[in-house]
C-alpha positions in Angstrom: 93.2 66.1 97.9 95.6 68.7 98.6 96.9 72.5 97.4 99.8 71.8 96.1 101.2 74.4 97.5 100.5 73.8 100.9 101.4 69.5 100.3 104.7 71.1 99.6 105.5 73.2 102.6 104.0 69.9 104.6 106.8 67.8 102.9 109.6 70.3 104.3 110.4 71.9 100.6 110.3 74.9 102.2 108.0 77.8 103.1 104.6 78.5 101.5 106.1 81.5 99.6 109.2 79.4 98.5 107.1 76.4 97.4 104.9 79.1 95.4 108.3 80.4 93.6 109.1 77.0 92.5 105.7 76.3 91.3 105.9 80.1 89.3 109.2 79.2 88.0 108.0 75.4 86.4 110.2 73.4 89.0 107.4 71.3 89.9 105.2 68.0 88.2 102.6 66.2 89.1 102.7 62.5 87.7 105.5 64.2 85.0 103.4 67.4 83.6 104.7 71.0 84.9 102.5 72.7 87.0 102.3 76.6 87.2 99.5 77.5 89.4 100.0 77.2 93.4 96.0 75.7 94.0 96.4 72.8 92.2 94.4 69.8 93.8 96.8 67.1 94.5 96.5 63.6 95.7 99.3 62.4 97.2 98.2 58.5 97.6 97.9 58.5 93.6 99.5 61.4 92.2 103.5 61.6 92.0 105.3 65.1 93.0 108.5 65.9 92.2 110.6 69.1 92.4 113.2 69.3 90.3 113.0 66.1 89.5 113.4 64.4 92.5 110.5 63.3 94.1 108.9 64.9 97.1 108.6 62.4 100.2 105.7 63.5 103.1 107.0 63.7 106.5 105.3 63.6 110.2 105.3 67.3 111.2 107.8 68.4 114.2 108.1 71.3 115.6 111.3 72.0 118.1 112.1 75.3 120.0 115.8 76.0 119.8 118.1 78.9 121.9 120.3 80.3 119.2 123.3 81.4 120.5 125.6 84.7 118.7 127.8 83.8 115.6 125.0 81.1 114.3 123.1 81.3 111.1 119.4 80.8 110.0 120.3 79.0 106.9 120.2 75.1 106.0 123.2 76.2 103.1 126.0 78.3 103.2 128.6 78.3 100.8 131.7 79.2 103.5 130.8 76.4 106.4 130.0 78.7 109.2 128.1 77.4 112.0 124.3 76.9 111.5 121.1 77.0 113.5 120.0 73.4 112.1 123.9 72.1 113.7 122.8 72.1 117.0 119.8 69.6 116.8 121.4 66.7 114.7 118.9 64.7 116.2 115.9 65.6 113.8 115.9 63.3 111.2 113.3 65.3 109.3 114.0 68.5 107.0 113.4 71.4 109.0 113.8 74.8 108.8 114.0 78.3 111.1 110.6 80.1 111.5 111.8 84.2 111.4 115.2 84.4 111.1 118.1 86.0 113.4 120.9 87.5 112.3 124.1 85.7 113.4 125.1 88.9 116.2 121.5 87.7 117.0 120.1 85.2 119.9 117.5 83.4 121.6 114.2 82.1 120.3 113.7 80.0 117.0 111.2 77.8 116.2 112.5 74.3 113.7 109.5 72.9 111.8 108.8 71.7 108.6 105.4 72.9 109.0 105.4 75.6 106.3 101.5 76.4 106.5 102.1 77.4 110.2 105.2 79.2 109.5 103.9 81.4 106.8 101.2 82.2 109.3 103.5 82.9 112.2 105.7 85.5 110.3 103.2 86.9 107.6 102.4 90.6 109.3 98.8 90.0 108.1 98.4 87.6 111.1 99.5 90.3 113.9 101.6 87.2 115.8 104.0 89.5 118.6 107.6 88.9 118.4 109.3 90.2 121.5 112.6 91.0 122.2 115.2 92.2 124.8 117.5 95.0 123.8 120.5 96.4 125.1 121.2 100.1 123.5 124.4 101.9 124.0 123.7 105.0 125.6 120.3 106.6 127.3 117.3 106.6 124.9 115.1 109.7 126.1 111.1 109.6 126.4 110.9 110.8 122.8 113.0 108.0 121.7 110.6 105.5 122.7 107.9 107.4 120.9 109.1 107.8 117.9 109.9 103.7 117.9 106.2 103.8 118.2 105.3 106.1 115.6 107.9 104.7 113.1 110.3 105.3 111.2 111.6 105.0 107.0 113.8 102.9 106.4 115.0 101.7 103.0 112.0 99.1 102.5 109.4 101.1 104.1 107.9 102.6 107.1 108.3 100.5 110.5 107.2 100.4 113.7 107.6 98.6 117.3 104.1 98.0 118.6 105.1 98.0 122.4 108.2 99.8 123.9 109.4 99.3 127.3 112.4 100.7 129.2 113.8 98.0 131.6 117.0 98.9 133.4 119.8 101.2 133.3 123.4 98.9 133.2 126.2 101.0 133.3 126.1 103.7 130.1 123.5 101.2 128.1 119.9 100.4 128.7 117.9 97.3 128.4 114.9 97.4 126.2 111.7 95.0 125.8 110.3 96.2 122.5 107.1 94.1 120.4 107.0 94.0 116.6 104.1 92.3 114.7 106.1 91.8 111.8 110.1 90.9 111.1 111.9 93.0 108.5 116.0 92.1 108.0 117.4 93.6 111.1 114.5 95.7 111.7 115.6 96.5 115.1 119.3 97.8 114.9 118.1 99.6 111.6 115.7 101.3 114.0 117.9 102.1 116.4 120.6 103.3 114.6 118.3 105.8 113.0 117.8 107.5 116.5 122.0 106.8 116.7 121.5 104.4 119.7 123.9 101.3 118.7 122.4 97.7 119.1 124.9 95.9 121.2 123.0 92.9 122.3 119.3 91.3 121.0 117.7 88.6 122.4 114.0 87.7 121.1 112.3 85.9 123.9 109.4 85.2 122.5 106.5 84.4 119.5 103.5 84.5 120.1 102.5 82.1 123.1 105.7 80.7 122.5 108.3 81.6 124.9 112.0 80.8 125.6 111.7 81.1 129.2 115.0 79.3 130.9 115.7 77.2 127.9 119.9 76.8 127.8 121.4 78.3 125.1 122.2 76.1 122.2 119.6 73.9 123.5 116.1 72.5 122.1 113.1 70.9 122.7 110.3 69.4 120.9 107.3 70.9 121.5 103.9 69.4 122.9 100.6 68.9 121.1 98.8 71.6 123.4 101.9 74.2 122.9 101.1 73.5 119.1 97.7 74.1 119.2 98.1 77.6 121.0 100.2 78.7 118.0 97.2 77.6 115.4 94.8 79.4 117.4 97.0 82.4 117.7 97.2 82.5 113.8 93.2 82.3 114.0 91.7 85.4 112.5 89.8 87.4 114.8 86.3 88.2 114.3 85.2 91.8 114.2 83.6 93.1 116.7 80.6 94.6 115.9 80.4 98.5 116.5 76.5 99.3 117.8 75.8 103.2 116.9 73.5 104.9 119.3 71.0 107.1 117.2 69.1 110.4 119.0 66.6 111.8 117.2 67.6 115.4 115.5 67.1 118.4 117.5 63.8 119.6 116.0 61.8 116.5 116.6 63.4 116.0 120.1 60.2 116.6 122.6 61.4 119.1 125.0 62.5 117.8 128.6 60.4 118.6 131.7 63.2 120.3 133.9 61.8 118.4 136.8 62.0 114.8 136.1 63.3 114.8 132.8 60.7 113.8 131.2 59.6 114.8 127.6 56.8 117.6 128.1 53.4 117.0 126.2 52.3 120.7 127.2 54.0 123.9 125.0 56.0 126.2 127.1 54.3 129.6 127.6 56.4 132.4 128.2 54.6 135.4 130.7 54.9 138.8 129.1 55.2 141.8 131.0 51.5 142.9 130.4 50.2 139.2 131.5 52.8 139.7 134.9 51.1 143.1 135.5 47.3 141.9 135.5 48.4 139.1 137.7 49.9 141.9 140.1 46.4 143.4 140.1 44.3 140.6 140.9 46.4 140.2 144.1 46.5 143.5 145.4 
């Protein structure tokens, strides 16, 4: 027994949050009755799925790293036949789609899977996975530049910030970036940018998570290995919370008072000599 849900991102319908929509919207049966609620228990071996109509056929899971070059989209449809991501690997026969999109002025990393549970996980900000990406600016951003990336900015759907900021190199009157965002808003980066009027004029992202392009030629793919999988799952992990030990001193009245030699707590009161006790002792010498 499955979620639903989740047997439906498995069969490359789409995302978690797209299979959810359907399932919202009545697009989906089990064994010919329309089902509304995402955590339905399904069984697969016995139970028939269909969305749509059609039904729903399980594939093996894959999972391909792919170079996007510029002036390619992250779409399986579009309406005017422009070049896709999902053109240059022809050779996966199963239904796969791109895991965080780039915008076609965009290039470099995308992972193909059909793995929807793993891709919800690998964009949703909730999970903290880094995306990392190479930057060239137009112009010279200054030191408070970089800060304010930091600190954020508003945009038009909300506050955003990069999580790490690094200035590379200067090439001629632009600069190369290496900035870190834990979360993927459209075109979060030249929106950024263009707020502190530096112009995006090339972006690159090189890397998700423990994923990384590395020298990977553009327009080229390659399946990835078991272990490389695994890293991914355990990057999407939650991580436990560390516990915080707070170090209690007792309050200042009941604190003993602290022998100045040793530092140890006194267990005799402290006597204070008055001037008539200093003058009998003056006596008794002479």
């Amino acid at each position: 027994m499955e979620r639903l849900n989740k047997l439906l991102a498995h069969a490359g319908v789409g995302s978690r949050r797209y299979c959810d929509e359907l399932i919202f919207h009545g697009r989906v049966s089990v064994d010919g009755q329309k089902v509304r609620e995402p955590g339905t228990r399904v069984d697969i071996e016995t139970q028939q799925v269909t969305v749509d109509g059609q039904p729903i056929r399980v594939e093996p899971l894959v999972y391909w790293l792919l170079n996007k070059p510029r002036g390619y989209l992250c779409t399986n449809h579009d309406p005017q036949n422009r070049p896709r991501a999902i053109d240059l690997i022809p050779h996966v026969n199963q239904r796969v789609y791109t895991v965080g999109r780039l915008d076609e002025d965009s290039e470099g990393l995308l992972l193909m899977t059909n793995d929807g549970d793993l891709a919800h996980k690998l964009m949703h900000p909730r999970f903290g996975i880094h995306k990392t990406y190479l930057v060239q600016v137009a112009g010279k951003p200054t030191k408070k530049d970089l800060e304010q990336l930091l600190e954020g900015v508003w945009l038009s759907d909300g506050h955003v910030k990069a999580r790490r900021v690094k200035r590379l190199k200067s090439q001629g009157d632009s600069t190369w970036l290496e900035i870190v965002l834990c979360e993927g808003k459209n075109r979060e980066i030249r929106r950024m940018l263009a707020k502190l009027e530096h112009k995006v004029m090339r972006l690159k992202r090189i890397a998700i998570g423990p994923l990384r392009l590395d020298r990977l030629g553009k327009g080229k793919s390659r399946r990835l290995p078991p272990d490389e999988v695994e890293r991914l799952r355990l990057a999407c992990q939650p991580r436990p919370r560390r516990e915080v030990k707070v170090k209690t001193t007792p309050a200042a009245s009941e604190a003993p008072p602290r022998s100045r030699r040793r530092g140890r707590p006194s267990t005799e009161p402290t006597v204070v000599p008055t001037s008539r006790s200093r003058s009998v002792r003056s006596q008794r010498r002479s």
